[in-house]
C-alpha positions in Angstrom: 71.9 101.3 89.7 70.3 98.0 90.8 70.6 94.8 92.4 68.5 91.8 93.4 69.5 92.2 97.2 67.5 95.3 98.2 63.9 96.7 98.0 63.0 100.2 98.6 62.2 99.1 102.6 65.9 97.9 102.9 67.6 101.3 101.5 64.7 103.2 103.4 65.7 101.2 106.6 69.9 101.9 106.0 69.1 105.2 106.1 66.9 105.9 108.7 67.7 103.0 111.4 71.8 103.1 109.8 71.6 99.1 110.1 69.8 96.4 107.8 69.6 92.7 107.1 70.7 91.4 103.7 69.3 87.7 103.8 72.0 85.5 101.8 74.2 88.5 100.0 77.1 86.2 101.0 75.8 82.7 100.6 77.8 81.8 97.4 81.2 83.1 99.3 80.9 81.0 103.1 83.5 78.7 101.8 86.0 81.3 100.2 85.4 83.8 103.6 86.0 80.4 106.2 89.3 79.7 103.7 90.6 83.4 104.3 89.7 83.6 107.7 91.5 79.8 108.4 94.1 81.2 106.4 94.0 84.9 108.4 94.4 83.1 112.1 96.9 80.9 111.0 99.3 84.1 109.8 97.9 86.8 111.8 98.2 90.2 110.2 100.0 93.7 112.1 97.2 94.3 113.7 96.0 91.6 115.3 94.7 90.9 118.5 92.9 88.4 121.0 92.4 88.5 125.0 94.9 85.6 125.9 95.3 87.2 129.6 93.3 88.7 131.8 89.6 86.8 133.5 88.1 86.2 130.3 87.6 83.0 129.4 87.8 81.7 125.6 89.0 83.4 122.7 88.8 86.7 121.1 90.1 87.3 118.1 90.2 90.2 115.7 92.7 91.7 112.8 92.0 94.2 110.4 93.6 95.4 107.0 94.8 91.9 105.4 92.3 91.8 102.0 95.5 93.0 99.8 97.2 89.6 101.4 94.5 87.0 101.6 93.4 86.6 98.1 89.4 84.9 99.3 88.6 88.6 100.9 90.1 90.1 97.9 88.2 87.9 95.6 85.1 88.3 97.9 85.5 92.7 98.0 86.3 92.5 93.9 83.2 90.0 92.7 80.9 89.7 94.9 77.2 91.9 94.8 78.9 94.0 98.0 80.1 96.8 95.8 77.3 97.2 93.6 75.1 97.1 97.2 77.1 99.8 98.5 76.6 102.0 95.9 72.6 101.4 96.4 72.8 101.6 99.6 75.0 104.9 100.4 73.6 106.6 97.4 77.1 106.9 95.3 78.4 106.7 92.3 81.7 105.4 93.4 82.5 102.5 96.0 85.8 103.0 97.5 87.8 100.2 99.8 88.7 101.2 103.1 89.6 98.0 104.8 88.7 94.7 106.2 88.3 92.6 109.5 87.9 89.5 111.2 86.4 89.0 114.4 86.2 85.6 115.9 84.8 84.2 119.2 85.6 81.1 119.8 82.8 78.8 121.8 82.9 79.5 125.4 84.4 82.8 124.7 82.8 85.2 127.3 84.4 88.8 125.8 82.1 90.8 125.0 82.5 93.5 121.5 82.3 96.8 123.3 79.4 99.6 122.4 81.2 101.8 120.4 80.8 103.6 116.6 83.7 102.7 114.1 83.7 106.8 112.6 85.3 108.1 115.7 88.6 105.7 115.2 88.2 106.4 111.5 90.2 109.4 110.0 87.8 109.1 107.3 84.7 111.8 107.2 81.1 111.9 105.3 77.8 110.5 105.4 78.2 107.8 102.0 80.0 104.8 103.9 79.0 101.5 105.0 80.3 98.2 107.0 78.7 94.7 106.0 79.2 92.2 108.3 78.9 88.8 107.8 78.3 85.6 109.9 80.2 82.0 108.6 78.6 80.5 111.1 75.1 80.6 112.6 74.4 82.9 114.9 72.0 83.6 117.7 72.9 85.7 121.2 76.6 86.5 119.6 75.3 88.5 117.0 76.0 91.9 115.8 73.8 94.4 117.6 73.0 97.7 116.3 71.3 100.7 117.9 69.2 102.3 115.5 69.6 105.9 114.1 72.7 106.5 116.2 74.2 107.3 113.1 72.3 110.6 113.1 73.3 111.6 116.9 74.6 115.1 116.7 77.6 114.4 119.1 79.9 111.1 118.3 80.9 108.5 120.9 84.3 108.5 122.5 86.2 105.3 121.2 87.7 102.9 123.7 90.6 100.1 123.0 88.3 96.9 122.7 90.9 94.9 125.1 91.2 97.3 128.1 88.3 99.0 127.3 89.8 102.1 128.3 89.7 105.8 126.3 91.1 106.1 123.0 91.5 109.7 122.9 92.1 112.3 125.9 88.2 112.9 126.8 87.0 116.1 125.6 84.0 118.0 124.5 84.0 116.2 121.1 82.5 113.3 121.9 80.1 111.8 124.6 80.8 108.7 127.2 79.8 105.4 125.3 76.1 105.2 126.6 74.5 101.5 128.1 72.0 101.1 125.5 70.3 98.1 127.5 70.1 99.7 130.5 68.4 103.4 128.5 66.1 101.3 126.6 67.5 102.2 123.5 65.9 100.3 120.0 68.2 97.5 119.5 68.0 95.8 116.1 69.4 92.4 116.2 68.8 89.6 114.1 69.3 85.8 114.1 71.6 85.2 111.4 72.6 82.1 109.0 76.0 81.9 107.2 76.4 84.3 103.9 73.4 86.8 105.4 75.0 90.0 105.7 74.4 93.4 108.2 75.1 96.6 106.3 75.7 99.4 109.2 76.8 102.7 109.1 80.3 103.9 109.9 78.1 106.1 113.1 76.0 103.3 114.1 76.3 102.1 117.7 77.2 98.8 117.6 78.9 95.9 119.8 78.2 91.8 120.5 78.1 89.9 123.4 80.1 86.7 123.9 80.0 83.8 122.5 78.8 81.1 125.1 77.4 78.7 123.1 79.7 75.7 122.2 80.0 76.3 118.6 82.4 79.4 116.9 81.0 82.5 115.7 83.6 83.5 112.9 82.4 86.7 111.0 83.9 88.9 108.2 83.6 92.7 107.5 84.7 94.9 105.3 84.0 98.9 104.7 83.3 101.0 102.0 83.0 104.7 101.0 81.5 106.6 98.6 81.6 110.0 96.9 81.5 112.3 99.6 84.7 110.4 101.7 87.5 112.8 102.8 90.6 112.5 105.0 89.8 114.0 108.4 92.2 114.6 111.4 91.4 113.1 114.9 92.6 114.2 118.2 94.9 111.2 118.5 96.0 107.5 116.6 93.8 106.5 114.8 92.7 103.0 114.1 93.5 101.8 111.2 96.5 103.8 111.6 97.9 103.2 108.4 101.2 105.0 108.5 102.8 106.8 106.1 99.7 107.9 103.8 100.3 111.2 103.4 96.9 112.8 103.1 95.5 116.0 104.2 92.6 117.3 105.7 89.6 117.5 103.2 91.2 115.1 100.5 89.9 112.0 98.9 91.0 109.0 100.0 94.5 107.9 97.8 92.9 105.2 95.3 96.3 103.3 95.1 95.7 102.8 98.9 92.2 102.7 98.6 90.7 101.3 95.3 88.0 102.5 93.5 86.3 99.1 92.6 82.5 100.1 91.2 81.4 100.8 88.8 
């Protein structure tokens, strides 16, 4: 199981830090991803959101969960070198699709993304998972920011809603108040970024973004996978995605007609 994206310092890094740069994994698909995400804004999916209210000023927007209806993420998840990186980079023999999203601040856009680690809204479970995210534009001070080896913090993060930024579950023991990584000196790995290079982060990494105050857009695609050990978990509340209706119980695979298998 190879590619020609990774060296033994990348996979070492995914694993320890739980965030890496892929320089140009994407470069070949900028036009396909700025075709689905135009065609994703102009027919928002379910879940889509922006802040159109409120004192922020520009505009945020994200939706999640629209690859099975926007046939350039589809053809980007099924041909592109992601799977086959995935399966280097979480150590699996199987990549699995969980779902997709588009985040885009437009220039001027002063919203911040909110620390927080995508597991705890996930009711997916295990160590073999990864998020790439990828830039169609370039970007500088609005891009992603991860805080390294967060993913291997013994007590997860309590979720917020991105918009009001208030809890997502009823606070309990579980989980521990989103922390201010700036302000605890935390190790920060961000990178300057050009269209088609990719971050691959863990489903536990601490993550977030800062606005977008420059006066060009900062359009980015992501998309998760799972591996081997993936397995339906309960949560204490919603989760999100939600996905309704899927039937699973605790400890069970994923559903593959939900969830394809797509490598090998």
């Amino acid at each position: 199981m190879s590619t020609t994206y990774l060296d033994e310092g990348q996979i070492s890094a995914y694993r320890t830090e739980g965030a890496v740069l892929i320089k140009g994994l994407l470069a070949n698909w900028v036009e396909t991803l700025c075709e689905g995400i135009d065609r994703n804004m102009r027919n928002p999916g379910t879940y889509a959101a922006e802040n159109v209210a409120g004192t922020e000023t520009g505009r945020f927007f994200d939706d999640y969960c629209n690859w099975q209806r926007i046939p350039e993420f589809e053809n980007v998840i099924r041909n592109s070198e992601l799977a086959a990186v995935a399966a280097e980079l979480m150590d699996s023999d199987t990549v699995q699709v969980f779902h997709d999203h588009v985040l885009v601040k437009e220039p001027g856009t002063s919203k911040a993304t909110p620390w927080h680690q995508d597991s705890p809204y996930y009711f997916v479970d295990g160590m073999q998972n990864v998020s790439f995210w990828c830039p169609v534009d370039p970007v500088t001070d609005a891009t992603l920011r991860c805080v390294a080896g967060s993913h291997l913090w013994e007590k997860p993060v309590l979720p917020v809603r991105w918009l009001a930024e208030d809890q997502f579950y009823a606070d309990n023991d579980q989980y521990q108040p989103v922390p201010d990584p700036d302000a605890q000196a935390m190790l920060i790995r961000e990178w300057d970024m050009q269209p088609g290079d990719v971050v691959a982060f863990h489903f536990k990494t601490l993550h977030g973004a800062r606005g977008n105050n420059t006066n060009s857009r900062r359009r980015a695609f992501s998309v998760r996978f799972v591996g081997d050990d993936a397995c339906f978990v309960t949560r204490p509340g919603k989760t999100s995605p939600p996905f309704p209706g899927h039937n699973m119980k605790e400890g069970q695979r994923l559903r593959e007609d939900w969830f394809p298998i797509i490598y090998p």
